[in-house]
Backbone as numpy.savetxt, mean C-alpha at the origin, in Angstrom:
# Nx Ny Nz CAx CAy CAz Cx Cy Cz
11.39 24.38 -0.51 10.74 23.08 -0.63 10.67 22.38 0.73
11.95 22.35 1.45 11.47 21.85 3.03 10.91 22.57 3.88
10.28 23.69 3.64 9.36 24.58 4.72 7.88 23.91 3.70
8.04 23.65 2.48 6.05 22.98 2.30 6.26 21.73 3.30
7.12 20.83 2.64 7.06 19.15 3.77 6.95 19.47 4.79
7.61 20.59 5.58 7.96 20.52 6.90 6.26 20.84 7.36
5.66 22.03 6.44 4.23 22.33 7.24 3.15 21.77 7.08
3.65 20.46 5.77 2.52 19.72 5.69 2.44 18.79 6.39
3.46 18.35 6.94 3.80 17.19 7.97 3.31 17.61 8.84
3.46 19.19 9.51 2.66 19.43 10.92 1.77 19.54 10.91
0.88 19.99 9.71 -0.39 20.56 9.76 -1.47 18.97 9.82
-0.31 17.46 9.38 -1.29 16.75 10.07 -0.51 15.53 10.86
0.27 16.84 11.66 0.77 15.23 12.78 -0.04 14.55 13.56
-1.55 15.13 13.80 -2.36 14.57 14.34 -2.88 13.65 13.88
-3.43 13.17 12.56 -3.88 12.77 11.51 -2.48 11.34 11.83
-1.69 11.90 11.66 -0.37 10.75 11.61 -0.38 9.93 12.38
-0.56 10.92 13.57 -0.34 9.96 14.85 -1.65 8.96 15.07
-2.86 9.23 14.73 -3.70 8.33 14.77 -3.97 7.20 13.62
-3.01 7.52 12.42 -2.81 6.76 11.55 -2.27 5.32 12.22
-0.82 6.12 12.41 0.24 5.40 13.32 -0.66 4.31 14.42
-1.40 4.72 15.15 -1.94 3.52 16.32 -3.31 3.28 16.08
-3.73 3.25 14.63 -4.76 2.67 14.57 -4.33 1.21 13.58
-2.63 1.48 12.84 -2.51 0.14 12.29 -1.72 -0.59 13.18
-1.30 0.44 14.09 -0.27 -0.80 15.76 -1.26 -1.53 15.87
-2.36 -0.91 16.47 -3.34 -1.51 17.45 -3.70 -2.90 16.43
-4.31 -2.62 15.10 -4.84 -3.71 14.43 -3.83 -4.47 14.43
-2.40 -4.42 13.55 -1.74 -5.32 13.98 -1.47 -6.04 14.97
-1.08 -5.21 16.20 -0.79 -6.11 17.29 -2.17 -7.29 17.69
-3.34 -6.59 17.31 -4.35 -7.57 17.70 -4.08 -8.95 17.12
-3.92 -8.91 15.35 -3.97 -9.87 14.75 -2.68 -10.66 15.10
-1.45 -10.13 15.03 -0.23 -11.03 15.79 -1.15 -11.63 17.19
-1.44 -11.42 17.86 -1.63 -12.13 19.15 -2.69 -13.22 19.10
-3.50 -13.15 17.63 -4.40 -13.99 17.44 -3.42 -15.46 17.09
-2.51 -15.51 16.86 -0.88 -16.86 16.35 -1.33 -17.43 17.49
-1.16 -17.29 18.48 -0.61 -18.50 19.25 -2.00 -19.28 19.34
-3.16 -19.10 19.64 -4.24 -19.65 19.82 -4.32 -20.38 18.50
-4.00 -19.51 17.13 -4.62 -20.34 16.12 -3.47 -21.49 15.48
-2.24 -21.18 16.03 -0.98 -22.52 15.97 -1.31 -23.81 16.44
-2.15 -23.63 17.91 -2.38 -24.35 18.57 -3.61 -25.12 18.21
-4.45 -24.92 17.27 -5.69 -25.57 16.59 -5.19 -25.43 14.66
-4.03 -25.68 14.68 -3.93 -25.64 13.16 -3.88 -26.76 12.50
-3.90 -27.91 13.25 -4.65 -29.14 12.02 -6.10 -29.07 11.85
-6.59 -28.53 12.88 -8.47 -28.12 12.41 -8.57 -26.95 11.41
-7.84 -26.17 11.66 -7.70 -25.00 10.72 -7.22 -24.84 9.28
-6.22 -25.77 9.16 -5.70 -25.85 7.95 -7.04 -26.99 7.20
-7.16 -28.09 7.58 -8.32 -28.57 7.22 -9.20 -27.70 6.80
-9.63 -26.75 7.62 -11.25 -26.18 6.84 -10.66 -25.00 5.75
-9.36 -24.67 6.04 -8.89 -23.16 5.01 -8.75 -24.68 3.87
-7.94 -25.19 3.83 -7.70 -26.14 2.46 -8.73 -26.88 1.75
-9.92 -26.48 2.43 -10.96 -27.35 1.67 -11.58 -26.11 0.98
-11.38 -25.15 1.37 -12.04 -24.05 0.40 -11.59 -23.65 -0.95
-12.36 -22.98 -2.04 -12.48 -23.11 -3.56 -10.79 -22.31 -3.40
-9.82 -22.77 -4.67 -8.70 -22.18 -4.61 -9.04 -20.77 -5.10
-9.77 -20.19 -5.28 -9.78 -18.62 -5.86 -10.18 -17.66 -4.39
-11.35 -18.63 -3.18 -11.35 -18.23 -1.92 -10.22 -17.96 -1.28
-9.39 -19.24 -1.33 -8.26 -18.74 -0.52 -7.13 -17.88 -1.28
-7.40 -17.48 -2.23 -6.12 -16.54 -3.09 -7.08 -14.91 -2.56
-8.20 -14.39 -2.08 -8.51 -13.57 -0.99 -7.50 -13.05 -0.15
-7.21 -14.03 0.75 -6.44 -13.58 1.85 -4.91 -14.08 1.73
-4.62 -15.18 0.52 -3.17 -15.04 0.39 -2.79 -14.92 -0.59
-3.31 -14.56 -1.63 -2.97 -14.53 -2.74 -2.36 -15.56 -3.95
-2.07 -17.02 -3.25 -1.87 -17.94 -3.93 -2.85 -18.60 -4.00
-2.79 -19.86 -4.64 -3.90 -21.02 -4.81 -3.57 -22.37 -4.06
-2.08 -22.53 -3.48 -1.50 -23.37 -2.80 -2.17 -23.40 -1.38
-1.84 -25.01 -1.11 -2.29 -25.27 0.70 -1.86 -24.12 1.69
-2.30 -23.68 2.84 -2.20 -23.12 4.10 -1.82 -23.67 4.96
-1.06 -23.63 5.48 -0.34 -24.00 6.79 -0.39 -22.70 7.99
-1.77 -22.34 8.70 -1.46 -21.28 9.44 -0.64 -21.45 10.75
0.06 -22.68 10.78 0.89 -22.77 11.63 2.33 -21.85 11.56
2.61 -22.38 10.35 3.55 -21.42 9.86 3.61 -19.99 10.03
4.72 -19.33 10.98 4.93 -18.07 10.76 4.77 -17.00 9.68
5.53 -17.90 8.74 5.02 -16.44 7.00 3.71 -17.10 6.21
3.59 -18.13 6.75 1.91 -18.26 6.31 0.77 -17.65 6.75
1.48 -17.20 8.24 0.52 -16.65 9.12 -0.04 -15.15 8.82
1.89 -14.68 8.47 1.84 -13.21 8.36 1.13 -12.79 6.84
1.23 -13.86 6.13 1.23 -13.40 4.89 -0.07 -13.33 4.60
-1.16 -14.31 5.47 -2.72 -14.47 5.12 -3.19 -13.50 5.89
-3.21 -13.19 7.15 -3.62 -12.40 8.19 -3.19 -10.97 8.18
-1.74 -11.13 7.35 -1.44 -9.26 7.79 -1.11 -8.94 6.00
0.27 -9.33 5.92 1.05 -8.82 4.68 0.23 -8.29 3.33
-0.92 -9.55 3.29 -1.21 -9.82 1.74 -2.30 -8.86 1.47
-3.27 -9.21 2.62 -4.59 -8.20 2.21 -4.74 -6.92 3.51
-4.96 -7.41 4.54 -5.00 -6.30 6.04 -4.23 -4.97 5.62
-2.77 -5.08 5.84 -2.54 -4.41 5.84 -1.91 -2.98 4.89
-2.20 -4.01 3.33 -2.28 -3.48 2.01 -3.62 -2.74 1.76
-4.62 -2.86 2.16 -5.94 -2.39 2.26 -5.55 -0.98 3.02
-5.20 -1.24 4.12 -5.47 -0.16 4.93 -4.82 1.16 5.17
-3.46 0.59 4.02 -2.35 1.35 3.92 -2.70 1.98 2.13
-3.35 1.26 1.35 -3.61 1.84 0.20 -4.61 2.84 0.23
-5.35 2.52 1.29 -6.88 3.72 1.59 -6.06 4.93 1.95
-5.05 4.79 3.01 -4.69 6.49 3.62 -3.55 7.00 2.00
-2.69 5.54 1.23 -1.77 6.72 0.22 -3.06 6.99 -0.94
-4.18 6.30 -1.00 -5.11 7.52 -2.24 -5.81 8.24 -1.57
-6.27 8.53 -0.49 -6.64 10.11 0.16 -6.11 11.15 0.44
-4.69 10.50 0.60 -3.48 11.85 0.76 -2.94 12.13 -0.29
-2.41 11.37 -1.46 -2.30 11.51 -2.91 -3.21 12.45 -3.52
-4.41 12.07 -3.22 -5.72 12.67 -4.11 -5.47 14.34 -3.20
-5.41 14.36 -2.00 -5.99 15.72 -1.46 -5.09 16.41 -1.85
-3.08 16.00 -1.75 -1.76 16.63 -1.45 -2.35 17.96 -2.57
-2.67 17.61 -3.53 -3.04 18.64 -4.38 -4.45 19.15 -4.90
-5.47 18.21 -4.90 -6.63 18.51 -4.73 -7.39 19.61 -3.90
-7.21 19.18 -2.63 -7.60 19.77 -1.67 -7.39 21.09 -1.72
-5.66 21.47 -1.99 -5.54 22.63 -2.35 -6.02 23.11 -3.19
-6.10 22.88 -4.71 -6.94 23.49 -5.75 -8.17 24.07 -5.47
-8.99 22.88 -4.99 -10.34 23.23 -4.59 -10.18 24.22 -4.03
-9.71 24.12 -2.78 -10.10 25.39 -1.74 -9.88 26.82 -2.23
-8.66 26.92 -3.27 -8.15 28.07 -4.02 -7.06 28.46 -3.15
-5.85 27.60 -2.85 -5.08 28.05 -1.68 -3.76 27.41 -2.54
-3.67 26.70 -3.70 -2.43 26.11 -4.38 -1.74 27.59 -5.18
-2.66 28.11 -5.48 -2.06 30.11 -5.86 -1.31 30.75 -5.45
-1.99 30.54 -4.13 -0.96 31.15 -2.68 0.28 30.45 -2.78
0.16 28.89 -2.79 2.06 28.38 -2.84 2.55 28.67 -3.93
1.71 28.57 -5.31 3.01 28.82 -6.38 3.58 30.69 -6.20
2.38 31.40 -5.64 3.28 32.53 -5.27 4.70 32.75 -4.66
4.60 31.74 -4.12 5.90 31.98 -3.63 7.13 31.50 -4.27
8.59 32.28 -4.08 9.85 31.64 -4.54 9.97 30.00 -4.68
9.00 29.38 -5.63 9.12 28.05 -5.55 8.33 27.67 -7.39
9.02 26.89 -7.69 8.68 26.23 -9.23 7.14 25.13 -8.66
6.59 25.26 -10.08 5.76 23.97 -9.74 6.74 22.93 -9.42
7.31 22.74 -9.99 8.39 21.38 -10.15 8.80 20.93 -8.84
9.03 22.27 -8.32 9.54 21.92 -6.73 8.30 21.74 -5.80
7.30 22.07 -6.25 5.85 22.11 -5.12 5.73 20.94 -5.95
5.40 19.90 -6.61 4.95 18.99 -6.89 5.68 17.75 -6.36
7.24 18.18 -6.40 8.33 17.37 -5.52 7.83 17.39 -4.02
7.91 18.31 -2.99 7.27 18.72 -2.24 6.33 18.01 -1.58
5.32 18.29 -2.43 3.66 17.30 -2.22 3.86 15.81 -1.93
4.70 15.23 -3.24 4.86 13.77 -2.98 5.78 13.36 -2.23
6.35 14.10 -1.65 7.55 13.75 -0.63 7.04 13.53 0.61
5.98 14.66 1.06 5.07 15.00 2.04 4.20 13.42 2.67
3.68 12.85 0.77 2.57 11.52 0.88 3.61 10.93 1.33
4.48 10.74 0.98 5.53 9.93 0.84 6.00 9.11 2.30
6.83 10.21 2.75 6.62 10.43 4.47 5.82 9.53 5.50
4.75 10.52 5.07 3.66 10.26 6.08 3.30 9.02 5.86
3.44 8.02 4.75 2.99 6.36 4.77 4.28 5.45 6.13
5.52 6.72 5.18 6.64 5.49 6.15 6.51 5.74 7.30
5.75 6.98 8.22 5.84 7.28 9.54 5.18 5.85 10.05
3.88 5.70 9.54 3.32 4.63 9.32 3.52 3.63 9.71
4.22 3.04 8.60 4.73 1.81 8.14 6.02 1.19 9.20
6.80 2.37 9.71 7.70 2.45 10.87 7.51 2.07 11.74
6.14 2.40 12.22 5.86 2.27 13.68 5.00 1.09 13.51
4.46 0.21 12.64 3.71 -0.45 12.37 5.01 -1.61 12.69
5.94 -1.73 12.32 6.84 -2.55 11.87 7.51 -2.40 13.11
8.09 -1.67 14.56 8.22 -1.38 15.52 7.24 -2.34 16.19
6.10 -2.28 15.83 5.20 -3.18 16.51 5.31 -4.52 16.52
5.18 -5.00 15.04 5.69 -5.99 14.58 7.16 -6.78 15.67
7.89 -6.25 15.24 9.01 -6.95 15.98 9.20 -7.04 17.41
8.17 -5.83 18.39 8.16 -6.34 19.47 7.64 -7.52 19.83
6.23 -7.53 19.20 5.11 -8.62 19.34 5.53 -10.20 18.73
6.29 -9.94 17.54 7.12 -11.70 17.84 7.82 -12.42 18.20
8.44 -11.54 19.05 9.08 -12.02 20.62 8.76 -12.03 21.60
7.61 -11.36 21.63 6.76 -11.92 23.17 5.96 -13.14 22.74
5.31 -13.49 21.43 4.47 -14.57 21.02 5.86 -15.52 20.33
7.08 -15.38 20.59 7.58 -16.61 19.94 7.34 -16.98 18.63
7.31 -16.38 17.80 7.22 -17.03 16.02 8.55 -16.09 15.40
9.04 -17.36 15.20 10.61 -17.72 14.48 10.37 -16.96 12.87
10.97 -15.91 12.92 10.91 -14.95 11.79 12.02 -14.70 11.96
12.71 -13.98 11.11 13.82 -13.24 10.95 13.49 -11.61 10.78
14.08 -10.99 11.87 13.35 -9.30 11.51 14.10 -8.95 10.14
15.07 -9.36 9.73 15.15 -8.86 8.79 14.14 -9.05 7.19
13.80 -10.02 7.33 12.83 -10.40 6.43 11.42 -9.66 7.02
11.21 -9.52 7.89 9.89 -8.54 8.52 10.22 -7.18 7.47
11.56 -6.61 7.96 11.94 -5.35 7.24 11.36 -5.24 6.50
11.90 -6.36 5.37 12.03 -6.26 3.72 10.47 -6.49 3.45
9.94 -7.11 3.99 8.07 -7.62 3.84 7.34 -6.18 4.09
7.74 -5.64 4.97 7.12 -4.05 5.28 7.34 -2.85 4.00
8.93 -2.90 3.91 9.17 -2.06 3.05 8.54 -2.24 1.72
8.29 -3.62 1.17 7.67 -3.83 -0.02 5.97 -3.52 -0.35
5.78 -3.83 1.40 4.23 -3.23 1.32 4.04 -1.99 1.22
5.01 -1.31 2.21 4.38 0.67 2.04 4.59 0.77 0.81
5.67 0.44 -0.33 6.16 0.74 -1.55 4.83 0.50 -2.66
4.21 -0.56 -2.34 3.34 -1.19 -3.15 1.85 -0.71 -2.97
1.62 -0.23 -1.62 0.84 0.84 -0.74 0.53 2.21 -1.81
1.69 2.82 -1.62 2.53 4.06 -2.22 2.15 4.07 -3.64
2.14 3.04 -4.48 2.01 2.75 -5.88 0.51 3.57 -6.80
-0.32 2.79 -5.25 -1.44 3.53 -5.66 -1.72 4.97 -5.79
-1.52 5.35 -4.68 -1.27 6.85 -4.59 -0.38 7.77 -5.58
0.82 7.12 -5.81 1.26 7.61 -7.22 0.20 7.56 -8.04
-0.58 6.82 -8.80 -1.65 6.83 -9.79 -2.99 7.82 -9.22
-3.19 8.05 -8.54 -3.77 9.39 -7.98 -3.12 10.16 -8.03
-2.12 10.44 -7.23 -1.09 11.78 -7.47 -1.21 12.26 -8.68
-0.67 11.27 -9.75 -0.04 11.69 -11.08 -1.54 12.34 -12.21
-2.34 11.41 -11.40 -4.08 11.84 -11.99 -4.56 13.23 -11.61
-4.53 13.57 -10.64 -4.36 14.55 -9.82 -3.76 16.12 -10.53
-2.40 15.87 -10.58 -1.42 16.33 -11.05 -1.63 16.79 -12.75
-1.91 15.85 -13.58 -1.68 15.49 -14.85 -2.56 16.99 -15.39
-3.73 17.13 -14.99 -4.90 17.92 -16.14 -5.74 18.00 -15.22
-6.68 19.21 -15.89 -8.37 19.39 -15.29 -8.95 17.72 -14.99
-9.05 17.39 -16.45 -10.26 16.03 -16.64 -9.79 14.97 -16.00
-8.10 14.64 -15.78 -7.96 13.45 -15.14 -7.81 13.48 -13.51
-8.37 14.80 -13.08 -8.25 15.07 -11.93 -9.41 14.76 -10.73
-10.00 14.86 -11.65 -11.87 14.55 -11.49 -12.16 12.83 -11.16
-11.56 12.32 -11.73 -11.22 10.60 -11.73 -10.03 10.07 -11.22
-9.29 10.61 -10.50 -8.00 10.51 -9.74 -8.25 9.10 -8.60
-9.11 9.83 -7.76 -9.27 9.16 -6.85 -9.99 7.87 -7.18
-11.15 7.68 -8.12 -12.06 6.60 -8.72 -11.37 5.68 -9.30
-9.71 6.22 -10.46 -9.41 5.27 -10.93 -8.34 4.79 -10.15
-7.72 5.27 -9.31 -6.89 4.58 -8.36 -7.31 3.34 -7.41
-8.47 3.76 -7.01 -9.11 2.60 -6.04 -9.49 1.35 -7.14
-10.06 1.56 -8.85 -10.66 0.69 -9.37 -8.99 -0.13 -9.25
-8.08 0.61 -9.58 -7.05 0.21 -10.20 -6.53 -1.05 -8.71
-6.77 -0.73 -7.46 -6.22 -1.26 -6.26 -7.38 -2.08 -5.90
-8.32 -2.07 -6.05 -9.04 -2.69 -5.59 -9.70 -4.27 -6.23
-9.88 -3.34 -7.48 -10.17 -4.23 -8.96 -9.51 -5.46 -8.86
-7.86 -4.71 -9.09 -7.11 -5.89 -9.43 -6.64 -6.61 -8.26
-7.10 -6.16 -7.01 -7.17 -7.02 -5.61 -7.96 -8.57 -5.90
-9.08 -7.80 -6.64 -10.13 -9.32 -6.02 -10.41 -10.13 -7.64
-9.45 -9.78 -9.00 -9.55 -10.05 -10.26 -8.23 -11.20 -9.57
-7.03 -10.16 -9.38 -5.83 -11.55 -9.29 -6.37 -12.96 -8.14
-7.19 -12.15 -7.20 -7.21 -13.18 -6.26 -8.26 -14.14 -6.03
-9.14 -13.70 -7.32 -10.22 -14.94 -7.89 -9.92 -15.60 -8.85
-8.38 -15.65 -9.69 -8.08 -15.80 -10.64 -7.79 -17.25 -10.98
-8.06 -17.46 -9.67 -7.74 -19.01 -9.44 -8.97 -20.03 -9.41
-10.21 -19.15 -9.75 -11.98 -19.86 -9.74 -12.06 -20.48 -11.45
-10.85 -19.53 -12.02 -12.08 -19.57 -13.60 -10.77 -19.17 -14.35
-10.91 -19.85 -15.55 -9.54 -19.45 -16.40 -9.55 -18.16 -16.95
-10.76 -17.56 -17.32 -10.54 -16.77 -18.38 -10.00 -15.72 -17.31
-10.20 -15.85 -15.83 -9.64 -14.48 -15.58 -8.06 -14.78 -15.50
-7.73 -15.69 -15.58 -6.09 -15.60 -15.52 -5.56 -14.81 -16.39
-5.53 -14.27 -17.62 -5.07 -13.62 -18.52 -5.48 -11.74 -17.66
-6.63 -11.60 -17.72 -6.76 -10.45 -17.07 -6.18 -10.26 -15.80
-5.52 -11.33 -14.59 -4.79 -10.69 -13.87 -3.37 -10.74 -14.17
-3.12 -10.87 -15.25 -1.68 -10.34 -15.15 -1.45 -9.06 -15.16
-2.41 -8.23 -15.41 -2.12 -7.03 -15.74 -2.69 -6.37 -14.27
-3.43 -7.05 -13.14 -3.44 -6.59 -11.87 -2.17 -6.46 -10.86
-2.12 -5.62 -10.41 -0.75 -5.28 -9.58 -0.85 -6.01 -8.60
-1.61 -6.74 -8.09 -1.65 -7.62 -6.92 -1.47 -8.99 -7.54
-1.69 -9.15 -8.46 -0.51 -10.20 -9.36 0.72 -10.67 -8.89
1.55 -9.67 -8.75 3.00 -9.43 -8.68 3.42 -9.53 -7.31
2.11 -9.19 -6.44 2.53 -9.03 -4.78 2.12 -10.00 -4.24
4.00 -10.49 -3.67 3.65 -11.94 -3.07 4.52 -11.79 -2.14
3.47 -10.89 -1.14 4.62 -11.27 0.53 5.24 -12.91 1.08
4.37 -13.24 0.91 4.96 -14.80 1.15 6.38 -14.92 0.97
6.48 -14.63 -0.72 8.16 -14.90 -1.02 8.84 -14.02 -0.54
8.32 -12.67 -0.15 9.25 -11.50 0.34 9.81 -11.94 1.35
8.44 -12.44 2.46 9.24 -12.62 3.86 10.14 -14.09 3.88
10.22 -14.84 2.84 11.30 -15.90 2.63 12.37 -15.52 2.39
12.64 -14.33 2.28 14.02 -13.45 1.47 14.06 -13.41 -0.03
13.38 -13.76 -0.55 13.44 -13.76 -2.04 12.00 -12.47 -2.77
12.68 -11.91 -3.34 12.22 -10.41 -4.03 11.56 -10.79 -5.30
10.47 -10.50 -5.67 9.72 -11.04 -7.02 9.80 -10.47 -7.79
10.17 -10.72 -8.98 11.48 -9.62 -10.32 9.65 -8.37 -10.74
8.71 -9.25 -10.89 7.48 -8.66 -11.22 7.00 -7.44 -10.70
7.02 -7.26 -9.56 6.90 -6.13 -8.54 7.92 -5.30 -8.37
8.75 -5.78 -8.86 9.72 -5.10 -8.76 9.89 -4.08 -10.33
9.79 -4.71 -10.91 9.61 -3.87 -12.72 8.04 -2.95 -12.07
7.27 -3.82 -11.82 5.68 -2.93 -11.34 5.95 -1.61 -10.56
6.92 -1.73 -9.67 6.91 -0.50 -8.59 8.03 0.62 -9.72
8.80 0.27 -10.13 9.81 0.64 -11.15 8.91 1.68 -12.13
8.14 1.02 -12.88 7.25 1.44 -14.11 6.27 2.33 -13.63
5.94 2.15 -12.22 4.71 2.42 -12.09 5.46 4.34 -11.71
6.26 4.43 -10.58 7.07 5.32 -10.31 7.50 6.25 -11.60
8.17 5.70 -12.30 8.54 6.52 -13.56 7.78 6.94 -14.51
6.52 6.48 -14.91 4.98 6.49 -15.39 4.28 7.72 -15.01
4.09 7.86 -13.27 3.51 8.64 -13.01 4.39 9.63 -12.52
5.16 9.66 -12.27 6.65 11.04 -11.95 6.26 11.88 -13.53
6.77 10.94 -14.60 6.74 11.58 -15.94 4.95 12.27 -16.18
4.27 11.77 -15.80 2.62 12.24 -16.00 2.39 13.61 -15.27
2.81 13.25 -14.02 2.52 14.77 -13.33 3.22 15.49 -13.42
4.64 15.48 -13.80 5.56 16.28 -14.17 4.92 17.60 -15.34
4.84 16.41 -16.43 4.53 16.99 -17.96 3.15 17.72 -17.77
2.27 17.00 -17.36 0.88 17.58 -17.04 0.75 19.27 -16.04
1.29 19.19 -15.16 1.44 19.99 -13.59 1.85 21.12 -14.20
3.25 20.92 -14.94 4.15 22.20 -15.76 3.03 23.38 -16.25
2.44 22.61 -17.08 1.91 22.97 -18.16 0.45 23.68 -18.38
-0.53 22.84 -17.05 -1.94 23.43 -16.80 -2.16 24.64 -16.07
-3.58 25.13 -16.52 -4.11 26.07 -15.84 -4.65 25.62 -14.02
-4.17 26.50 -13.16 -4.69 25.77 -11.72 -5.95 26.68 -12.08
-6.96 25.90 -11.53 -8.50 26.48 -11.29 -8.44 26.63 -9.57
């Protein structure tokens, strides 16, 4: 099982590494955009607070005033909530979807179960592999992070940076489980892996975060996973019991799906 991780990891450290400094680079851009916009934030908060509360639940996910003066107001509208959940959910459902896809298709997943290895353990394997490759990610993303708010001065606590990161790759990751496990599960739900993962991340991106225009959608985002995700409170130190049952359920849901499914099917 650690010679698949080990060669799937190499076969795209390249892939990684440009993962890796294409979310430094964005990040570091947007950190360096703070100090200019601290410095004009009674004009700023003015024009963000006059907009419809379902606009600004977009980029922060609440319906409450903006203060982009504020450090975790800053991080939470500009990076945490949408940036870098977007960009990190796109690479875990392409690597989710392919870890096993890709192989099928090509007719090359034959070749691994040939070898001294259970599905059970190649399916362990695979998601260990996605797994990985988000935190390589997310590592160096967060490396970035903490250099850059000490050269720009905004009073954070890295440890709350930590915990704000770790909750994003996790929540990142979530999606890709629901691909994986789609993936994984059967012929027919394999075909829609990738379609219903994005409806599922994307959907309930812009359902929870309009939810605040119109009542009737309030009932329908509870059941959106971006519901539950509220960097804001993360990077305050406080953990949201919701996301936390969400990442819980969602993990054990799809572990049990591709498990039962994977065992059991014909590979084409």
């Amino acid at each position: 099982m650690r010679d698949i991780i080990a060669w799937e990891l190499a076969r795209r450290k390249n892939t990684i590494f440009w993962w890796c400094i294409g979310s430094v680079v964005l990040t570091t851009f947007i950190l360096f955009l703070y100090p200019s916009i601290r410095d004009q934030a009674e004009q700023l908060n003015k024009v963000i607070n006059t907009l419809p509360e379902g606009l600004r639940g977009l980029k922060t996910g609440q319906s409450t005033s903006v203060n982009v003066a504020d450090p975790v107001g800053f991080l939470n509208s500009q990076l945490f909530y949408a940036t870098l959940p977007i960009v990190w959910i796109i690479l875990a459902i392409t690597r989710a979807s392919g870890a096993l896809g890709k192989e099928e298709s090509s007719h090359t997943l034959e070749l691994l179960l040939a070898r001294p290895i259970s599905r059970t353990r190649l399916l362990l394997a695979k998601a260990i592999s996605v797994t990985l490759e988000l935190c390589f990610v997310g590592a160096a993303t967060l490396l970035a992070i903490l250099v850059v708010v000490q050269i720009i001065n905004m009073a954070i606590s890295a440890k709350y940076l930590l915990l704000g990161t770790i909750f994003t790759v996790l929540f990142s990751l979530s999606f890709g489980a629901i691909a994986f496990a789609l993936q994984a599960a059967s012929k027919a739900s394999r075909r829609v892996a990738t379609t219903v993962a994005v409806a599922v991340a994307f959907g309930g991106y812009i359902i929870a975060s309009l939810s605040g225009l119109t009542d009737w959608l309030r009932g329908p985002a509870k059941f959106a996973p971006f519901h539950y995700f509220t960097p804001e409170t993360i990077l305050r130190g406080n953990i949201p019991k919701g996301l936390v049952i969400y990442l819980v359920g969602t993990a054990l849901v799809c572990t049990l799906a591709a498990w039962l499914g994977f065992r059991r099917r014909d590979i084409e």
